[in-house]
C-alpha positions as CSV (number, residue, x, y, z in Angstrom):
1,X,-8.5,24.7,-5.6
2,X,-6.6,24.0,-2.4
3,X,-5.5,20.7,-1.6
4,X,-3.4,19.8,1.5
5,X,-0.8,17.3,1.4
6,X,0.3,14.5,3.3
7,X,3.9,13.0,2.1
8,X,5.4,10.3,3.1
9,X,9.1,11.2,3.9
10,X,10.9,8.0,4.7
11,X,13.3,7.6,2.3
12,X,15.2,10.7,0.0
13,X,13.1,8.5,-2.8
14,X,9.6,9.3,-0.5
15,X,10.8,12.8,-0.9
16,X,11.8,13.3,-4.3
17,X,8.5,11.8,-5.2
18,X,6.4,14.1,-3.1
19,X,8.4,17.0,-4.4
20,X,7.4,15.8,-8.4
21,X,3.9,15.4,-7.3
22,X,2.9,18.4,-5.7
23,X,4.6,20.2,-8.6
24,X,2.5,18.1,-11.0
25,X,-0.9,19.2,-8.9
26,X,0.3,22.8,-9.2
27,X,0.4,22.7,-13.0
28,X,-2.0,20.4,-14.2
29,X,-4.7,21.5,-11.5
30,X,-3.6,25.3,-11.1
31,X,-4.0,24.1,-7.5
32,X,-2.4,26.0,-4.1
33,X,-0.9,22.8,-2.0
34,X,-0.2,23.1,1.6
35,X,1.6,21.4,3.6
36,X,2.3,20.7,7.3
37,X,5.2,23.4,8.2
38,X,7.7,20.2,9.1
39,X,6.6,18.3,5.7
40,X,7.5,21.5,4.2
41,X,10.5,22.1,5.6
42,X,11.4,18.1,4.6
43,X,10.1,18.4,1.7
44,X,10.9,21.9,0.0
45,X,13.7,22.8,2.4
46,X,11.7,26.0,4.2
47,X,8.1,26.2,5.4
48,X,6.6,28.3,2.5
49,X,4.4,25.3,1.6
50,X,2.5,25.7,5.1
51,X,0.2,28.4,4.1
52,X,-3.0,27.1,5.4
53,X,-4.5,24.6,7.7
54,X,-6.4,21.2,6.3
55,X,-10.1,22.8,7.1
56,X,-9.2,25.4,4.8
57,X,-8.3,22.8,1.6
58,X,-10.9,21.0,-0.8
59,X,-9.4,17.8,-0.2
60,X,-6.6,16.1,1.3
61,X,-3.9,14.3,-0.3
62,X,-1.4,11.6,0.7
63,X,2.1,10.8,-1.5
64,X,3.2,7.8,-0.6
65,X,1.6,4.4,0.0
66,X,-0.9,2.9,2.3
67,X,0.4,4.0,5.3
68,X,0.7,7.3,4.1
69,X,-3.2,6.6,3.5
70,X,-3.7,6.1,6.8
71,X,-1.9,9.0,8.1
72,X,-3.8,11.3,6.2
73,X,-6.8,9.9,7.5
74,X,-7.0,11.3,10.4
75,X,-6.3,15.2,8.8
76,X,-9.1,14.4,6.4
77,X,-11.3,12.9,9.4
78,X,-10.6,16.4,11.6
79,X,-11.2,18.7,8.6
80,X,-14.1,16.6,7.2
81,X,-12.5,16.3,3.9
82,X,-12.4,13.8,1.2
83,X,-9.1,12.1,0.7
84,X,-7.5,11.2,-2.6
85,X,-4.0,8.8,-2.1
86,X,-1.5,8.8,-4.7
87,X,0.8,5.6,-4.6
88,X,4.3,6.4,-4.6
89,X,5.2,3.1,-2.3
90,X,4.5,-0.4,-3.0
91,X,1.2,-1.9,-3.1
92,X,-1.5,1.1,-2.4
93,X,-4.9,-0.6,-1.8
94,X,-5.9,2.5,-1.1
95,X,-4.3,5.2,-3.2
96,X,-6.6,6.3,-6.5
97,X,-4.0,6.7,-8.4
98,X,-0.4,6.0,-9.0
99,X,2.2,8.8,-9.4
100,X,2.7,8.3,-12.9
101,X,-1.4,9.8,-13.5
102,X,-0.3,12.6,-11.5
103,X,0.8,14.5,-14.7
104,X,-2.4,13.8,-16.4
105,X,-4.7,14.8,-13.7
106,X,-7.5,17.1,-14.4
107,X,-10.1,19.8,-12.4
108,X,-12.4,17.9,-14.2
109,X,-11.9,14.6,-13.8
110,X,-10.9,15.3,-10.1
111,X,-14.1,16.5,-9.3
112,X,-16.0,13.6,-11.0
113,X,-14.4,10.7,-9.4
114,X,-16.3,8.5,-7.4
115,X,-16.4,9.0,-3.8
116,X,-16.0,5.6,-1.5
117,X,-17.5,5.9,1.9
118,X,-15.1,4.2,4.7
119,X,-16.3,2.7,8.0
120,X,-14.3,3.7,10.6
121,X,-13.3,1.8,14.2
122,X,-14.3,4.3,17.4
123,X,-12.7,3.3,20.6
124,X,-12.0,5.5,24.0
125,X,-8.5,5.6,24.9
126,X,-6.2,7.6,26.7
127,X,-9.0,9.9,27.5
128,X,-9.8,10.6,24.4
129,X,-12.1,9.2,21.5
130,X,-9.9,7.2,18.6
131,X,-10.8,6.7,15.2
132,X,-8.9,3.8,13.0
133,X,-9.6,3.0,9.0
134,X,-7.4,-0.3,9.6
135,X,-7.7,-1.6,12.2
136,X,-7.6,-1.8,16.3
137,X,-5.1,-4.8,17.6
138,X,-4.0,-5.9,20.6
139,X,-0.9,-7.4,21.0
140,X,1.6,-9.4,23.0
141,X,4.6,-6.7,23.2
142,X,8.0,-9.4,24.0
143,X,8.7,-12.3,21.5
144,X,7.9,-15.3,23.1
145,X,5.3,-14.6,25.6
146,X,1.6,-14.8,24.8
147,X,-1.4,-13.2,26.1
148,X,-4.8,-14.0,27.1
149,X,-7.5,-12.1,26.2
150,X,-11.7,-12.4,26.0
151,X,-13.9,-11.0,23.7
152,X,-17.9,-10.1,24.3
153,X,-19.9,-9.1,21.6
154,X,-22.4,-6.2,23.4
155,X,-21.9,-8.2,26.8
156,X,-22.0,-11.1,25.3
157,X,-19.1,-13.6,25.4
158,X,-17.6,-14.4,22.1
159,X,-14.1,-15.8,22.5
160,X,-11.5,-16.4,24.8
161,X,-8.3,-16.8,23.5
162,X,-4.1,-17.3,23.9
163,X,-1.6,-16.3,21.2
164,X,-0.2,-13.6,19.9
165,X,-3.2,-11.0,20.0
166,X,-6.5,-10.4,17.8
167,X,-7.3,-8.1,15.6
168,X,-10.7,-6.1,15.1
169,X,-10.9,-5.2,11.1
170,X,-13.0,-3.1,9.5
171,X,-13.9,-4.2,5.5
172,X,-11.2,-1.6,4.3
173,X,-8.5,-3.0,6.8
174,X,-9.7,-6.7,6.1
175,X,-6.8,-6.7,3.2
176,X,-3.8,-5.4,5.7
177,X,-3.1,-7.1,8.7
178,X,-6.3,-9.2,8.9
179,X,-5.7,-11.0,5.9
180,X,-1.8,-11.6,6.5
181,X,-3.3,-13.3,10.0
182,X,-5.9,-15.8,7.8
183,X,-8.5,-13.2,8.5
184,X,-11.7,-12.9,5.8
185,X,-11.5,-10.0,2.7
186,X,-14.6,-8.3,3.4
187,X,-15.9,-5.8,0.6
188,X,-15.5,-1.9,1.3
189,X,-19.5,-1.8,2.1
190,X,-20.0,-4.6,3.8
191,X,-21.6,-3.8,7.0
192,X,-19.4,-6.0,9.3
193,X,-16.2,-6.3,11.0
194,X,-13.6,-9.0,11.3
195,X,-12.5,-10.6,14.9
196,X,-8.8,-12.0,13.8
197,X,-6.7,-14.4,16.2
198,X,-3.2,-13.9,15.8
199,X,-1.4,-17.6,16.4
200,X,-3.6,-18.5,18.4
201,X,-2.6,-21.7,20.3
202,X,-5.7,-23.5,20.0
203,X,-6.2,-24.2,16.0
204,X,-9.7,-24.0,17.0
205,X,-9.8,-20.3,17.3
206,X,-10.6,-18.9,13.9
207,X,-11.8,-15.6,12.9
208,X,-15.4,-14.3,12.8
209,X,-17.3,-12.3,11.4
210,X,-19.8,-9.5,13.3
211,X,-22.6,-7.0,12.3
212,X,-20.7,-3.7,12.9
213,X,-23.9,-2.1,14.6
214,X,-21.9,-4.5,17.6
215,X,-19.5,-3.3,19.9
216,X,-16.8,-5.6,21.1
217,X,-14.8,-5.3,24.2
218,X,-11.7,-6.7,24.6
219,X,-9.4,-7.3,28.0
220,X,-6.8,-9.0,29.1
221,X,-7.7,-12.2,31.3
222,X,-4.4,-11.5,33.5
223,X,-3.7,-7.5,33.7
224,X,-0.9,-8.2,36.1
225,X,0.7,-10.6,34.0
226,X,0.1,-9.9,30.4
227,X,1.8,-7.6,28.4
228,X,-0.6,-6.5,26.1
229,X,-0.8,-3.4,23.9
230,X,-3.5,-1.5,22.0
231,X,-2.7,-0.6,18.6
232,X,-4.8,1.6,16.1
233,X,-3.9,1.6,12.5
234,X,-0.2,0.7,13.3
235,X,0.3,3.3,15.9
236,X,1.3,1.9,19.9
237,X,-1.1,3.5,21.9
238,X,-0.3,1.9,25.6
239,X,-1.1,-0.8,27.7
240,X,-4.5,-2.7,27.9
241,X,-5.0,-2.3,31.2
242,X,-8.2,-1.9,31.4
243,X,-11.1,-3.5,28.9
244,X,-11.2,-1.7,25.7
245,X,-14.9,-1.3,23.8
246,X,-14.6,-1.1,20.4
247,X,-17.6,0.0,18.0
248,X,-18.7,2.0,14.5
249,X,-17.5,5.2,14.4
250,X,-20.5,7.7,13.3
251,X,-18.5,9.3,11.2
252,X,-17.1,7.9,8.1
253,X,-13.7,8.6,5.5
254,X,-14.6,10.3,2.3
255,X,-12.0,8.0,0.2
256,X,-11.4,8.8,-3.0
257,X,-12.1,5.5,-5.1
258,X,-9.0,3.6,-5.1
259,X,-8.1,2.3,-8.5
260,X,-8.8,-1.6,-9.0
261,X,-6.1,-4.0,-7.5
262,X,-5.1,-7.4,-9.8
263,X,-6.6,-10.7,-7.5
264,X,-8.7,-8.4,-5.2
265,X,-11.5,-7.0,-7.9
């Protein structure tokens, strides 16, 4: 078994962690673990961990916590692999297991957990298509300014609004950002997305819920003026200069089943 890793390297704690864990897959899988030549070099102190490339692993693995998770998405989404996260940070909604079932970890039991198909956001940008398992927001870049942005729902119009941004969620980002902004848990199958406001100046303006065979497209109602950025899954992509069409993604993430989660079960 191959299994390319993804490590969160923060902190010397991140580290150490990642270091234990891919030791742990070694023995109790008999597995060979790659990975990136810079995480090896972090990680291991040389680049002898970067033997191959994420197409040529079973699955792809992220040490570390959600974030990691989302980081590792988008190797597992180029090599068309499934992903399994372990949870070496704090609350892991997404990791399968946490680092202390590392040790325990079998071929067998590996290979017989449930798979849990994620939606995915697709969006052009930059030239390029974009793939999110989070989330796409736009956002006002300076404390205390605001921006004002409208949203259509396939052409038509479905919200105008001032504050601090909006969020588009899918049902596996509906429990990060969405949620800390009042927005809706959605379950991971549900086919919908979330439409967030983010202090919104008009109490009015509350989250909605969409069919995600939609698209919505966003832009900003004063290009000149506001300062509005596009972000996908955490990462600052640019300006929203232009209006931004956000939609399914055909593909989807092969996530390994994350273990249950007290209050959201």
């Amino acid at each position: 078994m191959k299994l390319f890793v993804c490590p969160n390297q923060s902190t010397p704690r991140q580290i150490d962690a990642a270091r234990r864990s891919i030791q742990a897959l070694e023995r109790g899988l008999k597995a060979q673990c790659a990975l990136a030549a810079d995480d090896s070099r972090v990680v291991f102190g040389d680049a002898a961990h970067a033997a191959f490339s994420p197409r040529e692993s079973d699955f792809i693995v992220s040490i570390g916590g959600d974030g990691a998770v989302l980081r590792a998405a988008q190797a597992a989404l180029a090599a068309d692999r499934p992903l399994l996260g372990i949870n070496g940070g704090r609350l892991g909604y997404l990791c399968a297991l946490d680092l202390a079932d590392v040790e325990t970890l079998s071929a067998e039991r590996l290979a017989r957990w449930p798979i849990s198909p994620r939606t995915l956001l697709a969006f052009e940008f930059g030239g390029r298509e974009r793939l999110a398992l989070n989330d796409v927001v736009i956002a006002k870049r300076s404390f205390g300014t605001t921006v004002e942005l409208t949203a259509e729902l396939t052409g038509a119009p479905a919200m105008k609004l001032r504050g601090d941004g909006v969020i588009i969620a899918t049902p596996t980002g509906s429990t990060a950002y969405n949620l800390s902004a009042g927005g809706p848990i959605l379950m991971p199958d549900a086919g919908c997305f979330a439409l967030t406001p983010i202090c919104a100046h008009a109490s009015q303006q509350r989250a909605r819920v969409f069919s995600d065979s939609a698209s919505v497209t966003l832009s900003a109602a004063r290009p000149d003026v506001d300062d509005a950025c596009v972000y996908a899954d955490g990462i600052a992509l640019g300006a929203l200069d232009q209006p931004l069409t956000v939609r399914r993604a055909e593909k989807t993430l092969r996530l390994l089943a994350p273990r249950p989660v007290a209050g959201l079960t």
